[in-house]
C-alpha positions as CSV (number, residue, x, y, z in Angstrom):
1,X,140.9,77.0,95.8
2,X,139.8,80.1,97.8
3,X,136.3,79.1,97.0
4,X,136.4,75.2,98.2
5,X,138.0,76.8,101.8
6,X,134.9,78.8,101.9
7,X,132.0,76.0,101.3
8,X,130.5,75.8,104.3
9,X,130.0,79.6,104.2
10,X,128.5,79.3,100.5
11,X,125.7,76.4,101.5
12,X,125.1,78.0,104.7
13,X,121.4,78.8,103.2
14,X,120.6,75.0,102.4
15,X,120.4,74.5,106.3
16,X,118.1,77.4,106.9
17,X,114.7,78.2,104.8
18,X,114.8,81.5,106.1
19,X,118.1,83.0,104.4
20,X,117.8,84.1,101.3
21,X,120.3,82.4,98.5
22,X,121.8,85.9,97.4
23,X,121.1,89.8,98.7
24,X,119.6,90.9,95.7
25,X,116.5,92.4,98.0
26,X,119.4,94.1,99.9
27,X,120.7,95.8,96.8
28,X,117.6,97.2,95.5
29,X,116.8,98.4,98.8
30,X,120.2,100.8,98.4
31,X,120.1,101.2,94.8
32,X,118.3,104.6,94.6
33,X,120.9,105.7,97.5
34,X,123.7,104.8,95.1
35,X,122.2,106.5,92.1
36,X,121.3,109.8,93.8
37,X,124.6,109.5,96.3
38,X,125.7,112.8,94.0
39,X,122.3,114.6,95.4
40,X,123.3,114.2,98.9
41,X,126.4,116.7,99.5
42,X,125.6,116.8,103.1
43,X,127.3,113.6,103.8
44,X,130.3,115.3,102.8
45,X,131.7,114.4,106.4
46,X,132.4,110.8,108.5
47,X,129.6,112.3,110.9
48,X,127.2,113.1,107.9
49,X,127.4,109.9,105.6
50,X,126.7,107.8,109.4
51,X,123.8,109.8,110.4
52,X,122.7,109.3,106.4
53,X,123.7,105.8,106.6
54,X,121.2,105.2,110.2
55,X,118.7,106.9,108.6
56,X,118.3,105.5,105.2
57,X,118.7,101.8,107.5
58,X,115.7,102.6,109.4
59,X,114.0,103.2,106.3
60,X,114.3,100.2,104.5
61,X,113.9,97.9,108.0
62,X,110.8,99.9,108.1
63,X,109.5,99.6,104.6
64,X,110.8,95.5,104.9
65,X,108.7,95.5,108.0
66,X,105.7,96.8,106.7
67,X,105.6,100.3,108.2
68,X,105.3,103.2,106.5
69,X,108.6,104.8,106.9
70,X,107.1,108.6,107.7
71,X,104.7,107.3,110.5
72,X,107.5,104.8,112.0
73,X,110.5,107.8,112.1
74,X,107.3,110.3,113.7
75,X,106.7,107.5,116.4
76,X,110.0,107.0,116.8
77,X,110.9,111.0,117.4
78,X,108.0,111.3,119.8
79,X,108.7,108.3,121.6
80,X,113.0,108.6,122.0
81,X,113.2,111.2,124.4
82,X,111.3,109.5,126.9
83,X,113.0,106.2,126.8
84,X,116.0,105.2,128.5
85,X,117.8,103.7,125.5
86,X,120.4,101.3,128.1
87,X,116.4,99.5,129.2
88,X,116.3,96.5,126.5
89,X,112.9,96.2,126.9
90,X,111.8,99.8,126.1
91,X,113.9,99.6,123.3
92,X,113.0,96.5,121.9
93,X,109.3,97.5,121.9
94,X,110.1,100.1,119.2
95,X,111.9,98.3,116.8
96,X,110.3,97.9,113.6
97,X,109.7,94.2,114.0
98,X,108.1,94.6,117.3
99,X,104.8,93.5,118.2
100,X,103.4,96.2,120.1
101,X,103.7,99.3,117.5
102,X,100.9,100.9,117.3
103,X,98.4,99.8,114.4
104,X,98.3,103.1,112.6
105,X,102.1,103.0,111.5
106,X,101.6,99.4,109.5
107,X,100.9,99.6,106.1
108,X,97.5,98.8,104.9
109,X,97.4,95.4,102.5
């Protein structure tokens, strides 16, 4: 019953190409996180795990992206303190999807 409530939510990726029909990418993307969790003891605090949790996000958007995850987080910790993170428009510009990163930070096919 629970299910036949939730239909519309279940076929919601038959009315869009672009969504994926289950997260499996998602899941691999955390997978060595969940098998190494033991390996990280400094996210034995609410403040650790988040700051763990940010980081290891930036990393997969990055790698999903086609950056390579070292040169992006470099860019990014040169760039931050100069930016006035309230001004969309700066921000925008370094997100991982953006357009106007520099070449050097893509991945080479």
């Amino acid at each position: 019953m629970y299910s036949l409530k939730q239909w519309d939510k279940l076929t919601v990726f038959l009315e869009d190409g672009h969504l994926e029909i289950d997260n499996n990418r998602s899941e691999r993307s955390i997978k060595p996180f969940v098998i190494g969790r033991k390996n990280w003891l400094f996210a034995n605090t609410p403040r650790g795990a988040r700051a763990s949790a940010i980081t290891y996000s930036i990393v997969e958007t990055a790698k999903e992206n086609g950056l390579n995850p070292f040169a992006y987080l470099q860019y990014l910790f040169e760039q931050l303190p100069n930016v006035d993170t309230n001004d969309k428009t700066a921000m925008a510009a370094l997100m991982p999807w953006s357009e106007t990163l520099p070449g050097d930070i893509r991945k080479s096919k």
